[in-house]
C-alpha positions as CSV (number, residue, x, y, z in Angstrom):
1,X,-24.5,67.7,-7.9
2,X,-21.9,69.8,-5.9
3,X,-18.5,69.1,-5.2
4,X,-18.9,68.2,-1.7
5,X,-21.1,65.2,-2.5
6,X,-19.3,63.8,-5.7
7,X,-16.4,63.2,-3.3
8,X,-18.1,61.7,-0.6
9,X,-19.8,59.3,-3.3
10,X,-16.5,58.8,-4.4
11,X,-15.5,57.6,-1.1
12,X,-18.6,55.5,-0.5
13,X,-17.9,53.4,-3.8
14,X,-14.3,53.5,-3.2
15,X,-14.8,51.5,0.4
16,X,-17.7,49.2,-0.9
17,X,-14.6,48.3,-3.7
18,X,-12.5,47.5,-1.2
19,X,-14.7,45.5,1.0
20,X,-16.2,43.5,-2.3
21,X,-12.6,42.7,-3.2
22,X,-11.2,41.7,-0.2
23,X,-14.3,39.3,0.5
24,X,-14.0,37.6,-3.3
25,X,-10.2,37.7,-2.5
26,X,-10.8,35.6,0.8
27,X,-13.2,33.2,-1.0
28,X,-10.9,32.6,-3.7
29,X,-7.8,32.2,-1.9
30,X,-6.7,28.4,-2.1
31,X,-6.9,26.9,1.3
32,X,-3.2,26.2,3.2
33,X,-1.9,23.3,2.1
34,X,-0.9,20.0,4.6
35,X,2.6,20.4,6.1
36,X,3.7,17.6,7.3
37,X,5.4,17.6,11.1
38,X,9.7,16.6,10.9
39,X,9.1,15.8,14.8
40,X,6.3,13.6,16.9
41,X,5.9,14.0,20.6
42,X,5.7,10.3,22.5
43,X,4.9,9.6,25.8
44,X,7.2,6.5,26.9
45,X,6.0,3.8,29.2
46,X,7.2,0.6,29.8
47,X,5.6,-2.3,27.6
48,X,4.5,-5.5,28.1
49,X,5.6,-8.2,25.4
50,X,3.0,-7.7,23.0
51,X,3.0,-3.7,23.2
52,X,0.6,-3.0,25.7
53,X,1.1,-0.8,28.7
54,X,1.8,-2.4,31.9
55,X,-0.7,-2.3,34.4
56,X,-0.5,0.0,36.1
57,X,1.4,2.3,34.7
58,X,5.0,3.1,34.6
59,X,6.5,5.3,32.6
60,X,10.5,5.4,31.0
61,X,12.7,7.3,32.8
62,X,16.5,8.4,32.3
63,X,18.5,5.5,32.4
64,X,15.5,3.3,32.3
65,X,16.5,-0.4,31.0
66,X,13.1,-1.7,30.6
67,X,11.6,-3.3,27.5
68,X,9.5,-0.6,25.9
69,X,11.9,2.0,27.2
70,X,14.3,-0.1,25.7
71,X,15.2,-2.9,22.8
72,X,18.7,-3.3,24.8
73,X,16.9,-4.0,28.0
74,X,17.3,-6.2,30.9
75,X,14.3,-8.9,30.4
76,X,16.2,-11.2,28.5
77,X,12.9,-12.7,28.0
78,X,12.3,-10.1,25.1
79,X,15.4,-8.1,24.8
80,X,18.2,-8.2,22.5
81,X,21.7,-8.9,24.1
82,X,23.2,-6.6,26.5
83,X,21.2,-3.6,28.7
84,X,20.8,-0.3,26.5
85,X,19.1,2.5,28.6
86,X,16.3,4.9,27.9
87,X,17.9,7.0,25.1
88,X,15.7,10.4,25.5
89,X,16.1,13.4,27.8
90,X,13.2,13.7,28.7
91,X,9.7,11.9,28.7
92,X,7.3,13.1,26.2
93,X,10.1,13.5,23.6
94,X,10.5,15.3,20.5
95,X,11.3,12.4,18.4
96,X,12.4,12.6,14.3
97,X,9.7,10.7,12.4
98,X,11.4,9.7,9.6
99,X,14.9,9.2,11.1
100,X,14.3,7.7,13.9
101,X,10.4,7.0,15.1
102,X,9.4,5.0,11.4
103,X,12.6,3.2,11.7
104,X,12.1,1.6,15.1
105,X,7.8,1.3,14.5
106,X,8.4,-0.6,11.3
107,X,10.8,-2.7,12.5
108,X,8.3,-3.4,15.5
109,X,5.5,-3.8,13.3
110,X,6.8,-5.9,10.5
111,X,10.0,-7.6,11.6
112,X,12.1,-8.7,8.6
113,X,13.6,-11.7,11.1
114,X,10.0,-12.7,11.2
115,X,9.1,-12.2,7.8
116,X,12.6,-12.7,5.6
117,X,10.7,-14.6,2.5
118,X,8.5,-10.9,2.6
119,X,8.5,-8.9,-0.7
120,X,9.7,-5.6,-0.2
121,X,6.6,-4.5,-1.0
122,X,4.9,-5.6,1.9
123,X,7.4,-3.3,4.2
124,X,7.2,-0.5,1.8
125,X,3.5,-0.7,2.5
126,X,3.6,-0.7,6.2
127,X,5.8,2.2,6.7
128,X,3.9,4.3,4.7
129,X,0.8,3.2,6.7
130,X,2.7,3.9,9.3
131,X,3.7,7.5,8.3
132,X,0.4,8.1,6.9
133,X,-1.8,6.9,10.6
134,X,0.6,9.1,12.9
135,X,0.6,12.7,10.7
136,X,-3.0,12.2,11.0
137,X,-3.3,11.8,14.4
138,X,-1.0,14.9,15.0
139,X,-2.6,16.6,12.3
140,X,-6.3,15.5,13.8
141,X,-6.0,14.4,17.3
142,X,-3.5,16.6,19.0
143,X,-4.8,19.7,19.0
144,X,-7.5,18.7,21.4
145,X,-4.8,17.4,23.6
146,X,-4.7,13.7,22.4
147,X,-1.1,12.5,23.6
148,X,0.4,9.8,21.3
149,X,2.4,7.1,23.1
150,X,4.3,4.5,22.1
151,X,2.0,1.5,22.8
152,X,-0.1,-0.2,20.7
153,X,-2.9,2.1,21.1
154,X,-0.8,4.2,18.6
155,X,2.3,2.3,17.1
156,X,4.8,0.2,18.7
157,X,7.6,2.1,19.2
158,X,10.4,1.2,21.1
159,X,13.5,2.8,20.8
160,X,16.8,0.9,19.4
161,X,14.4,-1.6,17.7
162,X,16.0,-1.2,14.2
163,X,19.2,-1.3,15.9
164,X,18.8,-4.6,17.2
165,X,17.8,-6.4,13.9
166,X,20.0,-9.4,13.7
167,X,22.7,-9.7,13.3
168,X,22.5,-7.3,16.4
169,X,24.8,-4.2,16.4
170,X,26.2,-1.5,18.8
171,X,22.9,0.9,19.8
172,X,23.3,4.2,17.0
173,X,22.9,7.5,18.9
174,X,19.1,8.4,18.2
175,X,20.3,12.1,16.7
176,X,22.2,9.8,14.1
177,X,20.2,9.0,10.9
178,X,21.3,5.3,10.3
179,X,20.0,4.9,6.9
180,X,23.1,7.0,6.0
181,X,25.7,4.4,7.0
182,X,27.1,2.0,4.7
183,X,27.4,-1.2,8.0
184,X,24.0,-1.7,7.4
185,X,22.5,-5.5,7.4
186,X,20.3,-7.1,5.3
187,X,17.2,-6.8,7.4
188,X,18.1,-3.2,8.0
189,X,18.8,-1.7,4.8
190,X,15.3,-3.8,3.8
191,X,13.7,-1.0,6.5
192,X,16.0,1.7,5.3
193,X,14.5,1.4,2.0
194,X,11.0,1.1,3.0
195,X,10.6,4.4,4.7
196,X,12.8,6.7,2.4
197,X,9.7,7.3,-0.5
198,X,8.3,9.9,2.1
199,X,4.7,9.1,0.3
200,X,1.7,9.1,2.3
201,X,-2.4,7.9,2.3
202,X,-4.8,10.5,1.5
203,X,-8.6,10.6,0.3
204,X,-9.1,11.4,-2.8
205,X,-10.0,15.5,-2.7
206,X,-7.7,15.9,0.2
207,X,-4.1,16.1,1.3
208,X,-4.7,15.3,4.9
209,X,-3.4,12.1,5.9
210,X,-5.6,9.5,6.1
211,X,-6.1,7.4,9.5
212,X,-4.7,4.4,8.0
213,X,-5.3,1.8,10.8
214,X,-3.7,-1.6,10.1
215,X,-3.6,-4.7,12.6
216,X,-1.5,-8.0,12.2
217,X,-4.4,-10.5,10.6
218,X,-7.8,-11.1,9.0
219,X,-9.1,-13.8,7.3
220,X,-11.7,-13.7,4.4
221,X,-12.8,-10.3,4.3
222,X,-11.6,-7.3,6.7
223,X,-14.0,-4.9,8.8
224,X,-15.2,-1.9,8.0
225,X,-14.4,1.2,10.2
226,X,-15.5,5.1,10.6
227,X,-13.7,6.6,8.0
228,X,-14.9,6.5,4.0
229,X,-11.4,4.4,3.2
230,X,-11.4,1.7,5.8
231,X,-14.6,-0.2,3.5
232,X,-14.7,-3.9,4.1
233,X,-12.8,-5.8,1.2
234,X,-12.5,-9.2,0.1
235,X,-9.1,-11.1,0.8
236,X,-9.2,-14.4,-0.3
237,X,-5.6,-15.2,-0.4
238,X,-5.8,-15.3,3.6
239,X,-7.8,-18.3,4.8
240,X,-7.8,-20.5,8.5
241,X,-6.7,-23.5,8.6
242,X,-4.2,-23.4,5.4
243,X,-0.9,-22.6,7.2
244,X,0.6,-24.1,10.4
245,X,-1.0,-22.2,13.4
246,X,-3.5,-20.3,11.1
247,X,-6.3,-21.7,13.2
248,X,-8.2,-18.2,14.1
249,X,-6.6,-15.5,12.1
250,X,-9.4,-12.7,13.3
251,X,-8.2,-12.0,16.8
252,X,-7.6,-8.1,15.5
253,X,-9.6,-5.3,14.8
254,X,-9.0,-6.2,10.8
255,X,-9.7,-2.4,9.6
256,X,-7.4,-1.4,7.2
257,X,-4.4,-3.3,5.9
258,X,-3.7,-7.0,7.1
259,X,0.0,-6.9,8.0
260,X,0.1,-10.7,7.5
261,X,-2.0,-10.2,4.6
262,X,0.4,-7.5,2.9
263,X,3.1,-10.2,3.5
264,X,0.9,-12.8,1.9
265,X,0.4,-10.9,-1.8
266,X,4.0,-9.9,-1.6
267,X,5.5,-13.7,-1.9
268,X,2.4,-15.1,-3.7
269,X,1.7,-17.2,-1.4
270,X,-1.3,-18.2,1.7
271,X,1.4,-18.4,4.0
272,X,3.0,-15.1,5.6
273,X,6.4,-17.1,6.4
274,X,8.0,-20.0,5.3
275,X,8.0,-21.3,9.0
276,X,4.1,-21.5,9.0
277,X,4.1,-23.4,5.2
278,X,4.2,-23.2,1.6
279,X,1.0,-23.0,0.2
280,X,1.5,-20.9,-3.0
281,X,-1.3,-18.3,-4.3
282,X,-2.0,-17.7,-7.8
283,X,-1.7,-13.6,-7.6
284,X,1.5,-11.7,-6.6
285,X,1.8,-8.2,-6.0
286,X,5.2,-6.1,-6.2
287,X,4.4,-2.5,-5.1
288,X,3.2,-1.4,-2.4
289,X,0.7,1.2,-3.6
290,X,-1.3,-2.6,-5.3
291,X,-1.1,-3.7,-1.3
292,X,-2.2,-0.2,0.1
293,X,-5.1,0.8,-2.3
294,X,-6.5,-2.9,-1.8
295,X,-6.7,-2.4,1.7
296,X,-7.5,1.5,2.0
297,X,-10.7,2.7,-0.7
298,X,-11.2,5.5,-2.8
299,X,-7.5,7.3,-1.1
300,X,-4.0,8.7,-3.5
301,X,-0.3,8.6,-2.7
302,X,1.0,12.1,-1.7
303,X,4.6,13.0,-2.0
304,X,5.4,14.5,1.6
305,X,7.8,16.9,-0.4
306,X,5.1,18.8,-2.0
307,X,1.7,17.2,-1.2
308,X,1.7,16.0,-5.2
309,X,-0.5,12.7,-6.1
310,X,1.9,10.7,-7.2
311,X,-1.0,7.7,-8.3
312,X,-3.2,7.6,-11.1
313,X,-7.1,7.9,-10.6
314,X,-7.8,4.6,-12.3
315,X,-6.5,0.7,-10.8
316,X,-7.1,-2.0,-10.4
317,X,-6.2,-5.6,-8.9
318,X,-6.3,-9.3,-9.8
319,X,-7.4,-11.2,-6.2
320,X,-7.2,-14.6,-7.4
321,X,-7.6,-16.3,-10.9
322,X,-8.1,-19.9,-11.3
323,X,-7.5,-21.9,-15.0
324,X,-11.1,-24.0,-16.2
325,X,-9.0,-25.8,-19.1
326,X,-7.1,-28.6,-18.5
327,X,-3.6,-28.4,-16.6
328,X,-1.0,-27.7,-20.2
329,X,-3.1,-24.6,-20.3
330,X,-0.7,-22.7,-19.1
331,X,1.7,-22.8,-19.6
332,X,1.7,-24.1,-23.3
333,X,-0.9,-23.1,-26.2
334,X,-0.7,-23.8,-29.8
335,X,-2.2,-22.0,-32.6
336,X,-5.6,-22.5,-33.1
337,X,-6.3,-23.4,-29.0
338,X,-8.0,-21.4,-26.3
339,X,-7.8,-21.0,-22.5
340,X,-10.8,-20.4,-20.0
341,X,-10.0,-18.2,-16.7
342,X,-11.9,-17.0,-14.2
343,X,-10.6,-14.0,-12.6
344,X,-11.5,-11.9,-9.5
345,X,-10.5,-8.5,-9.4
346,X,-11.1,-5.1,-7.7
347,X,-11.7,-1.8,-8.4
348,X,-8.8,-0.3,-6.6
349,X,-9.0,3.3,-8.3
350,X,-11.0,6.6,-6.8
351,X,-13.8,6.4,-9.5
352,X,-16.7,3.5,-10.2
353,X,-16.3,2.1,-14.0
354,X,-19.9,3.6,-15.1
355,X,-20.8,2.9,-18.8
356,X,-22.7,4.5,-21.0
357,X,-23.9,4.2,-24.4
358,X,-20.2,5.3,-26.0
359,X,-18.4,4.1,-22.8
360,X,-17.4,0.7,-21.4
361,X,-14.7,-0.5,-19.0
362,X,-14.1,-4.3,-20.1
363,X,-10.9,-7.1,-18.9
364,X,-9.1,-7.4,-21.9
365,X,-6.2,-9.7,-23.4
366,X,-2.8,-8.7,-24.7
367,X,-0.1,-11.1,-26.3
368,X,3.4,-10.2,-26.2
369,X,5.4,-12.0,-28.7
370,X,9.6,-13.5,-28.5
371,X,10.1,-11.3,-31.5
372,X,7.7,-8.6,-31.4
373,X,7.7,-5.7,-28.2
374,X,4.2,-4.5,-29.1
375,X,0.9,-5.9,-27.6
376,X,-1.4,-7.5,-29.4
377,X,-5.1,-7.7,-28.5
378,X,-6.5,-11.3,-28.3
379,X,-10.0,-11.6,-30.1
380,X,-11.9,-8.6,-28.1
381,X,-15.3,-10.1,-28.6
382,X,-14.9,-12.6,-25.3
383,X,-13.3,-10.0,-23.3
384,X,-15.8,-9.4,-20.1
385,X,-17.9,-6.2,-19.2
386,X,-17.0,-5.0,-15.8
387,X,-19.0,-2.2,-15.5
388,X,-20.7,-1.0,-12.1
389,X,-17.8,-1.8,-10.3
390,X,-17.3,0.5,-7.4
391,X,-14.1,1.5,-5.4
392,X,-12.9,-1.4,-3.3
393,X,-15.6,-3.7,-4.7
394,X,-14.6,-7.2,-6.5
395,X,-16.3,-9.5,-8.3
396,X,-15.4,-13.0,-10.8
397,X,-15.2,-13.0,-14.7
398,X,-15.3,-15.9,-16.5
399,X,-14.3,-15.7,-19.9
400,X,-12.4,-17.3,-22.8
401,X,-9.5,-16.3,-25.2
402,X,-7.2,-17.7,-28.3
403,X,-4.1,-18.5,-28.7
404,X,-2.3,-15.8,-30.3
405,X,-2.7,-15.2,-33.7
406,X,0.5,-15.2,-35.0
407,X,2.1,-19.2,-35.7
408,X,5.6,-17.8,-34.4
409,X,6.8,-20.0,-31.7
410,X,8.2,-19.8,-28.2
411,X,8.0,-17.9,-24.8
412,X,4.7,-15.4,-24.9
413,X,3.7,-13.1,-22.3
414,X,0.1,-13.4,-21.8
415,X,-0.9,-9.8,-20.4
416,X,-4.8,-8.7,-18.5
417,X,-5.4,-5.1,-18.4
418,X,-8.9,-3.1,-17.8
419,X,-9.7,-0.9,-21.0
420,X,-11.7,2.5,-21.0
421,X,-13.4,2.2,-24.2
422,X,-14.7,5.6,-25.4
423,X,-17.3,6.7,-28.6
424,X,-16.4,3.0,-29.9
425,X,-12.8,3.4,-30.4
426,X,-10.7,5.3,-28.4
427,X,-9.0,2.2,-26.2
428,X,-7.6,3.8,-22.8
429,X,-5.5,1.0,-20.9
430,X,-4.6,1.2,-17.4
431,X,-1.4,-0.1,-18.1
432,X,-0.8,3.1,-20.1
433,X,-2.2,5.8,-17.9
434,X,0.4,4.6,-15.0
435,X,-0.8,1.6,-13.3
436,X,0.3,-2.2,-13.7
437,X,-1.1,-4.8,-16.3
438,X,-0.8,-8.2,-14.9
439,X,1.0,-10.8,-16.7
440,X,1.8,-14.8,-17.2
441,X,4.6,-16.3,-19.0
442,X,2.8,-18.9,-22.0
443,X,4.7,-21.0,-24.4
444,X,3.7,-21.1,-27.7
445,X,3.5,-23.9,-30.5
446,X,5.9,-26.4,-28.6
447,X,8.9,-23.4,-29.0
448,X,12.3,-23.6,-27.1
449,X,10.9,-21.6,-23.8
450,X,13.4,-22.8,-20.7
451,X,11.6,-20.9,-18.2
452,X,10.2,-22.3,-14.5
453,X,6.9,-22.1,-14.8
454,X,4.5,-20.9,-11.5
455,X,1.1,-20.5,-12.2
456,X,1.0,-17.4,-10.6
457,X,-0.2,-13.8,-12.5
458,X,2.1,-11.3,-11.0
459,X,2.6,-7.2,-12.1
460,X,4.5,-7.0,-15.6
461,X,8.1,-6.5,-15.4
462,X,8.4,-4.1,-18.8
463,X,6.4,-1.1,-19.6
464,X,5.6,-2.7,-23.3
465,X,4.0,-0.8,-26.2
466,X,-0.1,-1.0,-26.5
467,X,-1.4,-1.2,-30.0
């Protein structure tokens, strides 16, 4: 072989090397991560009092001092005190999402002055439904020319909402980030807090926002829609007919989270405000991701600052419980005794609880003692299989358990928790691989306890040591 064609070989390989590692170089390359947009562009048009546009329609222009253009408006009807105009300089508008557009949405969406008995959870959970349903409509709809509004077909947004949350105070500039100011109110600050995690809804496998559609109520169960997370789930804590004016609570599309319903599991109880009732529930949930992964299936919490999950893969939820013993049990036990529960809860995590010959998922029992931080199992042998749950589904246990075994007497904490049991032994608690056990306050062989007691399982307030 001669020279001349050694070197043109040569070249031959040499380009088929290049092209064979530029194409594995393109296949391997990760894909571009999410980046989430600072700014949303809104089209303003007047609204009508429940967030509509008005028909037909008109809409905001400079120095406009019409409700939807407006919170400070002139239809004293709906407006807070005083005429405010049209803040903007132009209609659309580049508006700041998390400084400005979140503050006034949530404050539409979930008004505190409506709500004050509200857990914080329940407006941490709607701002970051919030967040979550507009980045994907920018991130989704947009690009084929979708224009977001600020009308209920997106979000309620009118500007100077937050502003005028009682007590009312002087409209802020919209290029000043109020959150920053130490004047706040109550019912402010409450919004303030909500929307500062930056955390947002995505699918499990993805860090695309999810379409996390919310509407204010739902009663029983809530509707499936066309995306894999918005499944039909059970909600019995929301019922008609319980609280004042509760006569037809599915007027709504009821996809995705309940706002009334978020409200509900944050106080406890079947009644969103105390102006509607009191009719206490026998669950209570404090974080918003136990409100959002109820409502939204098989989805993670991103952290907006780097697209982390910032939720673990395995959850769950207590949806109601209900005590078959008689009424002293709880709160008091004594040595010796047992308690019978029935318990409803959801599989609120990404993955089903499949078992297998070496692997169950059961409920279990865990005492905490006066004296003693650790845990201790009750007797295991009564605690319930509940495997073949799916993501989102729920289902009743009914099952039995002791008193603990120690005779040391006084206030107990009487702790539920799902366990991963694997090749017999190795015990895997929720509570211990970053999600909530659930607990109850118990007292023990007549001891000294002086606490209220509310029959009510709510998420544990310590991070306690497992066995």
């Amino acid at each position: 072989m001669n020279n001349k064609i050694i070197f043109i070989l040569s070249v031959v390989f040499l380009a088929l090397f290049i092209l064979v590692s530029t194409v594995v170089n393109s296949i391997a390359a990760p894909l571009v991560a999410y980046t989430p947009e600072a700014l949303i562009n809104v089209e303003m048009h007047r609204l009508d009092a429940s967030g509509g546009r008005l028909i037909p329609q008109r809409v905001c222009l400079q120095g406009d001092t019409n409700w939807g253009c407006t919170t400070f408006c002139d239809n004293l009807d709906v407006c807070a005190q005083g005429a405010h105009y049209y803040p903007y300089a132009t209609n659309p508008s580049d508006v700041n999402i998390q400084t400005d557009y979140l503050l006034d949405v949530v404050a539409s969406e979930m008004n505190p002055a409506i709500y004050p008995a509200a857990g914080d959870a329940a407006f941490q959970a709607q701002a970051i439904a919030a967040r979550s349903y507009i980045w994907h409509k920018q991130e989704n709809w947009e690009p084929s020319g979708y224009q977001i509004t600020n009308s209920n077909q997106d979000q309620v947004f009118i500007p100077y909402k937050f502003d005028a949350l009682a007590p009312f105070a002087t409209p802020l500039s919209v290029t000043v980030n109020p959150c920053t100011l130490t004047t706040l109110n109550t019912a402010q600050q409450k919004i303030c807090d909500a929307v500062a995690s930056r955390h947002y809804l995505a699918l499990d496998g993805y860090d695309i926002p999810a379409l996390a559609e919310f509407s204010s109520d739902i009663a029983v169960m809530t509707i499936s829609g066309d995306k894999d997370y918005l499944k039909s789930v059970q909600e019995p804590i929301t019922q008609n007919n319980i609280c004042d004016g509760n006569t037809d609570l599915n007027n709504a599309h009821g996809r995705g989270m309940s706002q009334e319903g978020a409200v509900r599991w944050s106080r406890g109880n079947q009644c969103a405000s105390d102006n509607f009732g009191n009719q206490p529930w026998n669950v209570q949930w404090d974080h918003p991701d136990q409100i959002l992964f109820h409502y939204y299936t098989d989805v993670h919490l991103r952290d907006a600052d780097d697209n982390t999950i910032v939720s673990p893969y395995y959850r769950w939820n207590p949806l109601q419980i209900t005590w078959n013993t008689p009424s002293s049990c709880p709160p008091e036990m004594s040595s010796g005794s047992s308690c019978t529960v029935t318990i409803q809860i959801q599989n609120t995590g990404v993955y089903p609880w499949s078992c297998a010959s070496q692997r169950t998922f059961k409920l279990g029992v865990l005492w905490q003692g006066p004296l003693t931080p650790v845990r201790v199992p009750a007797d295991p042998n009564g605690w319930p299989s509940v495997c073949g749950l799916q993501p989102g589904q729920s289902e009743h246990y009914t099952f039995s358990f002791p008193a603990p075994p120690s005779s040391e007497s006084g206030k107990y904490q009487l702790h539920f928790d799902v366990v991963e049991t694997l090749n017999y032994s190795q015990e895997n608690w929720f509570g211990e691989m970053g999600w909530y056990s659930y607990e109850i306050p118990v007292c023990v062989n007549n001891g000294a306890c002086y606490f209220a007691y509310i029959p009510r399982v709510s998420s544990s307030t310590t991070r306690a040591p497992y066995p």
